[in-house]
Biopython code that builds the backbone (N, CA, C, O; Angstrom):
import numpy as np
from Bio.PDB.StructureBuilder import StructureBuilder

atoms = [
    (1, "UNK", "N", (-54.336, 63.684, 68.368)),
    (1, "UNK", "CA", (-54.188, 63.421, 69.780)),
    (1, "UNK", "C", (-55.568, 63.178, 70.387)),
    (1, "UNK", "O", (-56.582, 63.762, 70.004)),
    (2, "UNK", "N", (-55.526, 62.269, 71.366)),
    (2, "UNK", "CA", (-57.095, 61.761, 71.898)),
    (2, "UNK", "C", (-57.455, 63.025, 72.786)),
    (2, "UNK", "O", (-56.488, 63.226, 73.521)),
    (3, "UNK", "N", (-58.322, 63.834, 72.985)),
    (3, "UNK", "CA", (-58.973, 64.538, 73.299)),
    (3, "UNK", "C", (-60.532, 63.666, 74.069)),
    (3, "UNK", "O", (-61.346, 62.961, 73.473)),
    (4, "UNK", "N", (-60.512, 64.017, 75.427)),
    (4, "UNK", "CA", (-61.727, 63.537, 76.104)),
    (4, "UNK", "C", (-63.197, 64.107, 75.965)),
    (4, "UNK", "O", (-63.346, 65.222, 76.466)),
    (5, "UNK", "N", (-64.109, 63.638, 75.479)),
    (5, "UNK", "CA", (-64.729, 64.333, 75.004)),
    (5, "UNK", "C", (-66.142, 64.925, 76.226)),
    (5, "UNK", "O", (-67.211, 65.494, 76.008)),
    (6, "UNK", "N", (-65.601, 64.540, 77.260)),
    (6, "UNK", "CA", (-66.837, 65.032, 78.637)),
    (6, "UNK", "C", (-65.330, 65.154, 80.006)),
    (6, "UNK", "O", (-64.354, 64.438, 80.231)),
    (7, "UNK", "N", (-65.673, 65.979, 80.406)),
    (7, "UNK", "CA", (-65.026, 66.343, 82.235)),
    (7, "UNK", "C", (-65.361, 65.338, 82.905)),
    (7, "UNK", "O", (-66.378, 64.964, 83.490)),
    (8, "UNK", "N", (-64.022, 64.834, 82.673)),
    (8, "UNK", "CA", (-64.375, 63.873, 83.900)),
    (8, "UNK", "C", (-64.159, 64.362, 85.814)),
    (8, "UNK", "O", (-63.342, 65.123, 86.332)),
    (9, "UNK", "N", (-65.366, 63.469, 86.484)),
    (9, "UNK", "CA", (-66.252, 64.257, 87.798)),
    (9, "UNK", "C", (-64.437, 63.925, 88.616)),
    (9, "UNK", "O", (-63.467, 63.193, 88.424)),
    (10, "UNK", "N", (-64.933, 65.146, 89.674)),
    (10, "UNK", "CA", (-63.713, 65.069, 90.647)),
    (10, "UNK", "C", (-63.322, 63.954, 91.260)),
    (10, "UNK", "O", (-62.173, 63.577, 91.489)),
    (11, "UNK", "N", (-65.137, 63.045, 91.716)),
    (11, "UNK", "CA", (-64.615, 62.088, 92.264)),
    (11, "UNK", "C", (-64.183, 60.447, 91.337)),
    (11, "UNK", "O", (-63.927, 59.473, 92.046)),
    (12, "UNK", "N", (-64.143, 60.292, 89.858)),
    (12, "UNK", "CA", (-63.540, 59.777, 89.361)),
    (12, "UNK", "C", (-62.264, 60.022, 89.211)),
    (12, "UNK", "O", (-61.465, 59.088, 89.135)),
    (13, "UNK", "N", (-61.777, 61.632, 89.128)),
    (13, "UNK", "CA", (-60.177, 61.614, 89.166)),
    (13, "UNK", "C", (-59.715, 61.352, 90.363)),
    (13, "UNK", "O", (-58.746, 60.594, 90.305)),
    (14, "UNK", "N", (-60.037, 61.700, 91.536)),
    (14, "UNK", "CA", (-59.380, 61.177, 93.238)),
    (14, "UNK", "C", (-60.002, 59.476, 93.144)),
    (14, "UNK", "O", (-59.410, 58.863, 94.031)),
    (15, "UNK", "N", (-60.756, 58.731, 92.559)),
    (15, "UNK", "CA", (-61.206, 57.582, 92.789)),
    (15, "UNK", "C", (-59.759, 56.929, 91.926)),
    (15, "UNK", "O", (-58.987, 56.129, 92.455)),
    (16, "UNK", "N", (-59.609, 57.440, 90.572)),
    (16, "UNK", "CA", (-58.231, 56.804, 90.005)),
    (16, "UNK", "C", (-57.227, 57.088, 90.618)),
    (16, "UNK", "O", (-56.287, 56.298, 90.532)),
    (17, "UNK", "N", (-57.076, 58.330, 91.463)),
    (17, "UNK", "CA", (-55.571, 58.659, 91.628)),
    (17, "UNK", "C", (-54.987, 57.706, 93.063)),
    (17, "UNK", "O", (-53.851, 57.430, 93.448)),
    (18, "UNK", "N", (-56.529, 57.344, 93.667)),
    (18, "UNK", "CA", (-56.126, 57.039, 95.188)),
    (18, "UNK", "C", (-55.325, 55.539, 95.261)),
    (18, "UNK", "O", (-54.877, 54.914, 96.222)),
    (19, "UNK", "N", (-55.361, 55.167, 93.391)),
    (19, "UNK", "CA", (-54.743, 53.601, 93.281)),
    (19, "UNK", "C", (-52.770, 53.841, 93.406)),
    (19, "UNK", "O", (-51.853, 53.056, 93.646)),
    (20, "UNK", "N", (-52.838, 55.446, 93.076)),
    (20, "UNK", "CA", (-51.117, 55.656, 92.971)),
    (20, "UNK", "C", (-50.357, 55.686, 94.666)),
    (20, "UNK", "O", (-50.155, 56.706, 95.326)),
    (21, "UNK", "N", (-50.126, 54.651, 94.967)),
    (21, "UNK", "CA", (-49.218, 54.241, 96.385)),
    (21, "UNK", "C", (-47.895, 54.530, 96.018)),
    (21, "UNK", "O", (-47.836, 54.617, 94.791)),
    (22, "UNK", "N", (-46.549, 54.760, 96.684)),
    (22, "UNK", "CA", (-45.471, 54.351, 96.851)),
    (22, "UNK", "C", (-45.091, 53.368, 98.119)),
    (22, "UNK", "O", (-45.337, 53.496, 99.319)),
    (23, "UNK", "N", (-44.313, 52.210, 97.302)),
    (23, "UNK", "CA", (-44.276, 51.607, 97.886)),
    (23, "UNK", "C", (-42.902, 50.947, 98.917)),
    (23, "UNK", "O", (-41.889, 50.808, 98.230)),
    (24, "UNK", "N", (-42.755, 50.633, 100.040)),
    (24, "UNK", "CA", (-41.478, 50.956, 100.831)),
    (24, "UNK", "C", (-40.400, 50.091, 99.954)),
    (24, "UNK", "O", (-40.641, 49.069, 99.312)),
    (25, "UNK", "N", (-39.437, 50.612, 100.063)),
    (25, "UNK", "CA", (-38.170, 49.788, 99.298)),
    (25, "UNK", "C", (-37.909, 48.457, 99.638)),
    (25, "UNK", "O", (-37.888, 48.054, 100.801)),
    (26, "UNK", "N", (-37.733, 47.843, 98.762)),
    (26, "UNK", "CA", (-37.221, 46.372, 99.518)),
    (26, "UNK", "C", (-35.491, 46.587, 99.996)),
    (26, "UNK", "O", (-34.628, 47.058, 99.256)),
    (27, "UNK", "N", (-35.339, 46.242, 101.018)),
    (27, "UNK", "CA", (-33.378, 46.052, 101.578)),
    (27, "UNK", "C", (-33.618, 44.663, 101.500)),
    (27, "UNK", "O", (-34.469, 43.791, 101.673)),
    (28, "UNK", "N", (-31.670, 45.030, 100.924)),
    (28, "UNK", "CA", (-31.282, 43.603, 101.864)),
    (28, "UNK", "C", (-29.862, 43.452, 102.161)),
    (28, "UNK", "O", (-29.142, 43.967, 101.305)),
    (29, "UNK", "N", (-29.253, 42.888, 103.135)),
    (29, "UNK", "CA", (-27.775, 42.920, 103.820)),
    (29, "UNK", "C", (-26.786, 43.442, 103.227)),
    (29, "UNK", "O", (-26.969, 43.368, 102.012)),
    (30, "UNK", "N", (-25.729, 43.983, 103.510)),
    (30, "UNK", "CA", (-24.610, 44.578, 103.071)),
    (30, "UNK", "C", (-23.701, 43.078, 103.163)),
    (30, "UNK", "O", (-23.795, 42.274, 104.090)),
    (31, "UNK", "N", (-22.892, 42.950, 102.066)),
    (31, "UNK", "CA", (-21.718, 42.134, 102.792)),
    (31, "UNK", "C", (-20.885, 42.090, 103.392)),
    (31, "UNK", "O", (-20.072, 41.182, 103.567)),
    (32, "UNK", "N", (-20.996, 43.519, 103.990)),
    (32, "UNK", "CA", (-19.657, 43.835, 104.954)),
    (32, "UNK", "C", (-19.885, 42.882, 106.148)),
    (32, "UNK", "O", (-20.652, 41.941, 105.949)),
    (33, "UNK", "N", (-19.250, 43.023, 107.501)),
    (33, "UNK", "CA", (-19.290, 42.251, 108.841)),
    (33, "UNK", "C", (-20.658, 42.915, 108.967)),
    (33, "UNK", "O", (-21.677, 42.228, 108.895)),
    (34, "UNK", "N", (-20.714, 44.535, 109.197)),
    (34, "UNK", "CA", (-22.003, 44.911, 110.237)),
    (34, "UNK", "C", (-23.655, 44.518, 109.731)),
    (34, "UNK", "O", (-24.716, 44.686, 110.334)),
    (35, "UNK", "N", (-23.270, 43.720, 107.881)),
    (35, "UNK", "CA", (-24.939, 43.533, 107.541)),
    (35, "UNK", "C", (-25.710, 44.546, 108.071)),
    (35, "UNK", "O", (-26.538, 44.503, 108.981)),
    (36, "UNK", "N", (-25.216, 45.746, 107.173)),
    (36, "UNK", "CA", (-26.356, 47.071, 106.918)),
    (36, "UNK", "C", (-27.095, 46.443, 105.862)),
    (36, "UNK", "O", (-26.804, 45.625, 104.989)),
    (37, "UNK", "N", (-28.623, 47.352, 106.350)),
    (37, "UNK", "CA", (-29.646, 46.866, 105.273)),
    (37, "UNK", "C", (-29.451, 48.317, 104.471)),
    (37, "UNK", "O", (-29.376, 49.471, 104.893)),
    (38, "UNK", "N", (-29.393, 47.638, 102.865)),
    (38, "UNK", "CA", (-29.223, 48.740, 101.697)),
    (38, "UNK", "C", (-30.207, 48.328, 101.005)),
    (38, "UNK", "O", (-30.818, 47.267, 101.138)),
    (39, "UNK", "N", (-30.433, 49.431, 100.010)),
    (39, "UNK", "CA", (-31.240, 49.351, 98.895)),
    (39, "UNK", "C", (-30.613, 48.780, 97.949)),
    (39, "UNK", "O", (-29.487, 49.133, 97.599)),
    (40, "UNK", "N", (-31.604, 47.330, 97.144)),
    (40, "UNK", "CA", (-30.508, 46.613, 96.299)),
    (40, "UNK", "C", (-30.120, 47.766, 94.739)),
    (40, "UNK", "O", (-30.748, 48.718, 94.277)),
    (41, "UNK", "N", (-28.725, 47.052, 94.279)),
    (41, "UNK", "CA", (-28.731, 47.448, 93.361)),
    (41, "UNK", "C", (-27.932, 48.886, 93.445)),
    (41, "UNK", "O", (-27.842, 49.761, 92.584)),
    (42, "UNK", "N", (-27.465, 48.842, 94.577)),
    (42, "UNK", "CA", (-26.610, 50.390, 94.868)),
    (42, "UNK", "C", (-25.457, 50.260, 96.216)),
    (42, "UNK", "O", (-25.697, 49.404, 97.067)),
    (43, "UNK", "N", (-24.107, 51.212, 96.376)),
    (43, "UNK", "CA", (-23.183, 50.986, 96.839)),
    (43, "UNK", "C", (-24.029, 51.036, 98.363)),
    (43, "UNK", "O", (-25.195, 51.431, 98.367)),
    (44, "UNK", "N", (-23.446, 50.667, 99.473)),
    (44, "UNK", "CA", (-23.405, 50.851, 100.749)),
    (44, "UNK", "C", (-22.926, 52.222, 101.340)),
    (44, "UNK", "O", (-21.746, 52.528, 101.515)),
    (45, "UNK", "N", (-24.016, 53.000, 101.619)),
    (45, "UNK", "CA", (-23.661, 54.042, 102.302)),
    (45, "UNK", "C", (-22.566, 54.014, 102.865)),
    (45, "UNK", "O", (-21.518, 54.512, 102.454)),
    (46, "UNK", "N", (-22.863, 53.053, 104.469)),
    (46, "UNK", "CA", (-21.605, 52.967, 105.303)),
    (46, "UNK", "C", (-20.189, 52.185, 105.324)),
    (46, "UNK", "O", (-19.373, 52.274, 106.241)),
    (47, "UNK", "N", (-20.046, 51.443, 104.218)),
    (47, "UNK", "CA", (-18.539, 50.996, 103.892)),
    (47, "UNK", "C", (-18.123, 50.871, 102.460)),
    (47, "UNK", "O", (-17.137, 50.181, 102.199)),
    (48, "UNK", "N", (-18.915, 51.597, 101.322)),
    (48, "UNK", "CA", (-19.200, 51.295, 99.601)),
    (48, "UNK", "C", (-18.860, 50.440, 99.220)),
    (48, "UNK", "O", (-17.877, 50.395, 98.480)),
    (49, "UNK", "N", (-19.577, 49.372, 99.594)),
    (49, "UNK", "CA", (-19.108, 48.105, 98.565)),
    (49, "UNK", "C", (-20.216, 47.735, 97.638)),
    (49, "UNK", "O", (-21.416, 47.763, 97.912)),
    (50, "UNK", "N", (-19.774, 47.452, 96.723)),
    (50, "UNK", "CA", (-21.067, 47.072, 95.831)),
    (50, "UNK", "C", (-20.860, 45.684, 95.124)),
    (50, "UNK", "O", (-19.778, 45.686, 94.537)),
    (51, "UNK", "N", (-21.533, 44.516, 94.989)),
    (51, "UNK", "CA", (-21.532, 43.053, 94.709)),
    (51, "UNK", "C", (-19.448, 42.727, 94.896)),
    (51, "UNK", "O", (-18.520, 42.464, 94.131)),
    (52, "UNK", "N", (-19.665, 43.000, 96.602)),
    (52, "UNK", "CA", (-18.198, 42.518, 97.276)),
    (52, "UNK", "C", (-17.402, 43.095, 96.800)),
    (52, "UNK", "O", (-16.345, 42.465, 96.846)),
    (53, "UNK", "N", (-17.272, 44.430, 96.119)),
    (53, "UNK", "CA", (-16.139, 45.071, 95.777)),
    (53, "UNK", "C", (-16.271, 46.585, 96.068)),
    (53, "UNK", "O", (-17.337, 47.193, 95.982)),
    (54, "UNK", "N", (-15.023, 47.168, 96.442)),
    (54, "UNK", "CA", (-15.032, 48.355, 96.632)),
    (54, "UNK", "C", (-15.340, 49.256, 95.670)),
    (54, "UNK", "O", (-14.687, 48.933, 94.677)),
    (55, "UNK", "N", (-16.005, 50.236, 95.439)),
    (55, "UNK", "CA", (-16.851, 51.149, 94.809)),
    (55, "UNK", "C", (-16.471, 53.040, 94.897)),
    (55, "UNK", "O", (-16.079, 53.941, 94.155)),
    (56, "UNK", "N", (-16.912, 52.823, 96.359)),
    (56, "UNK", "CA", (-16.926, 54.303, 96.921)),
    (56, "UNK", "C", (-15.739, 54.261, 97.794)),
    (56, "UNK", "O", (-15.477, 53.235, 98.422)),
    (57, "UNK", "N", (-14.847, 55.546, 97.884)),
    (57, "UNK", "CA", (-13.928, 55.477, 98.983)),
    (57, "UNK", "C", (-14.938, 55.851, 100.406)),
    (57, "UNK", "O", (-15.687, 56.825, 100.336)),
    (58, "UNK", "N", (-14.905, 55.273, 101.276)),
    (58, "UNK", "CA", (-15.333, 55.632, 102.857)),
    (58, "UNK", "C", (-14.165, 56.218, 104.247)),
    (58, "UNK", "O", (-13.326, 55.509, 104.801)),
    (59, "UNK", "N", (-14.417, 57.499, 104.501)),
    (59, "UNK", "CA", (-13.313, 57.935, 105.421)),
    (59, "UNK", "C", (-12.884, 56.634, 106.565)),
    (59, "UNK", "O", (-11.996, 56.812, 107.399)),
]
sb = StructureBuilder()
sb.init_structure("model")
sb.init_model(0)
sb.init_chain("A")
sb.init_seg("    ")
for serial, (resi, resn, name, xyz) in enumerate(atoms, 1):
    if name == "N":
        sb.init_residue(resn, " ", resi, " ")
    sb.init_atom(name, np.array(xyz, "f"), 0.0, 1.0, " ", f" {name:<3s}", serial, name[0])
structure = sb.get_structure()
């Protein structure tokens, strides 16, 4: 296993770490009428449809 062979300085580890962002989700429209913005790739919170088909039951 690679083993580092010097400590690396504090401000090289906060200088690498400050590159780790999260980044905001991309949405995009629901196909229902109200075009809620969802996260792609997953049912609709507010009516579950997922690529135009029902998925989730919604009260």
């Amino acid at each position: 296993m690679a083993v580092p062979k010097r400590k690396m300085s504090r401000s090289n580890t906060r200088h690498r770490r400050s590159q780790w962002k999260a980044s905001v989700p991309q949405l995009t429209p629901c196909p229902c009428p109200r075009r809620e913005m969802v996260v792609p790739h997953r049912a609709c919170t507010h009516c579950g449809l997922y690529k135009g088909r029902q998925v989730v039951d919604q009260p």
